[in-house]
N, C-alpha and C positions, 0 to 999 in steps of 0.2 A: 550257430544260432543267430537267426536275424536279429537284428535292435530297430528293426524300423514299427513304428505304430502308424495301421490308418486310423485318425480317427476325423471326422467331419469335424469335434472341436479344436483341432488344432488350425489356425488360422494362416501362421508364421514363426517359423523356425529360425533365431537368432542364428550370426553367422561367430561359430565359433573357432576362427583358423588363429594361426601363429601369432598376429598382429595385435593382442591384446595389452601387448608392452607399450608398444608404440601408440593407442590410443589414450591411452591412461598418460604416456609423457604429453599427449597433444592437448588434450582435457589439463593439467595440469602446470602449460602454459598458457591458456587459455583463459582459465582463471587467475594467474598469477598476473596478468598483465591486465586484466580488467579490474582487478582490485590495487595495482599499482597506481592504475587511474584514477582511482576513488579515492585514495588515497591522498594523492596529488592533488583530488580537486579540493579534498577535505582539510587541508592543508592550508592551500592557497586560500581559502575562504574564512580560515580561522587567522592568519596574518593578516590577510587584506579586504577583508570582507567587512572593516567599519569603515573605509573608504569609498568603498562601491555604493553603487545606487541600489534602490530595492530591488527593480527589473533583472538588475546584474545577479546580487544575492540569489534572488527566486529561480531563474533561470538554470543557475549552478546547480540548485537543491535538484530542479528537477532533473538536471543532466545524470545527479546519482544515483536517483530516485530510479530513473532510466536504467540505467548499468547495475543498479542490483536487483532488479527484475530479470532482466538477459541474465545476470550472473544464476540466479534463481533457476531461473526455466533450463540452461546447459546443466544445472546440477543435479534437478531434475531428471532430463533429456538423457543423461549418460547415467546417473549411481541409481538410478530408481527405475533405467533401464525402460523410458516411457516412449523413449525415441523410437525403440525397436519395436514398440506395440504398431496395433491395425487402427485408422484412423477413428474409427468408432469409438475403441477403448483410449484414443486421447482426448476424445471430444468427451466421452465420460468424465473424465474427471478435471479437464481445466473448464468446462464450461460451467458447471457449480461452485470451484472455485470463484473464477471474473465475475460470478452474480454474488458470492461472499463478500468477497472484498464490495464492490457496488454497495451491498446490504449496509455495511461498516461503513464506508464514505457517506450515504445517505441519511444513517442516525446521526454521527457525528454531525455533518450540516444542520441538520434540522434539532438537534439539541440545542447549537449553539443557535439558532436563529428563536428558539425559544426562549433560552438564555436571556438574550438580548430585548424581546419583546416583553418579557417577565420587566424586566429592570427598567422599560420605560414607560410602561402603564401599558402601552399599543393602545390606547381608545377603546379599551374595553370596558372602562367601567365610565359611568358617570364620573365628570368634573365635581368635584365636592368641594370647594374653597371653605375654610374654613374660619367662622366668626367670630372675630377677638372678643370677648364679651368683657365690660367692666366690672367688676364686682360692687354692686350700690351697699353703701353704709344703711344702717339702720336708722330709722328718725330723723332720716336726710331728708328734704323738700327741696322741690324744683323749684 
């Protein structure tokens, strides 16, 4: 009895040979040494990071910020098996993804720039100064 299926929706057939030990040790150093890294930077930044300059600081964050995105997308790419997909079905679903995140970056910014224009009038309303008024006694003459 055959096991083969035609069918028009199969597009690609993962390669299932002997080597799945050996991808899973590769995958597994892989991530072990990019989180060794993050580690390290998160380290170094938590000791010496009231010395540094802000540019320095910032730079770092992003470097992690970096390296757990790549960490992300490999873990992705190989446990959720998205690497194996047809280039369509990747572009499905990281391209709603990066406009997600986008979405989230862009309320955050503009909450805080609201934020911020709440708290200092922004010229929206009239200048109202307000007039110390004396209180006159009664029976008083000028």
């Amino acid at each position: 009895m055959s096991q083969h299926i035609i069918s028009p929706e199969i597009s690609h057939a993962p390669d299932h040979s002997g080597s799945g030990t050996k991808r899973i040790w590769n995958v597994f150093w892989v991530l072990s040494f990019l989180t060794m890294v993050e580690l390290g930077l998160g380290y170094f930044l938590y000791f010496k990071g009231a010395g540094m300059s802000h540019t320095a600081v910032l730079s770092t964050k992003i470097v992690i910020g970096v390296l757990t995105l790549l960490k992300a997308y490999y873990i992705v790419s190989v446990f959720m098996h998205l690497g194996d997909e047809v280039r369509n079905m990747i572009m499905t679903i990281t391209v709603p993804l990066v406009l997600f995140v986008w979405f989230i970056i862009a309320f955050l910014y503009d909450g805080n720039s609201w934020k911020n224009l709440r708290n200092t009038n922004g010229y929206s309303k009239p200048n109202i100064q307000k007039v110390q008024t004396v209180p006159v006694k009664e029976g008083a003459k000028d």
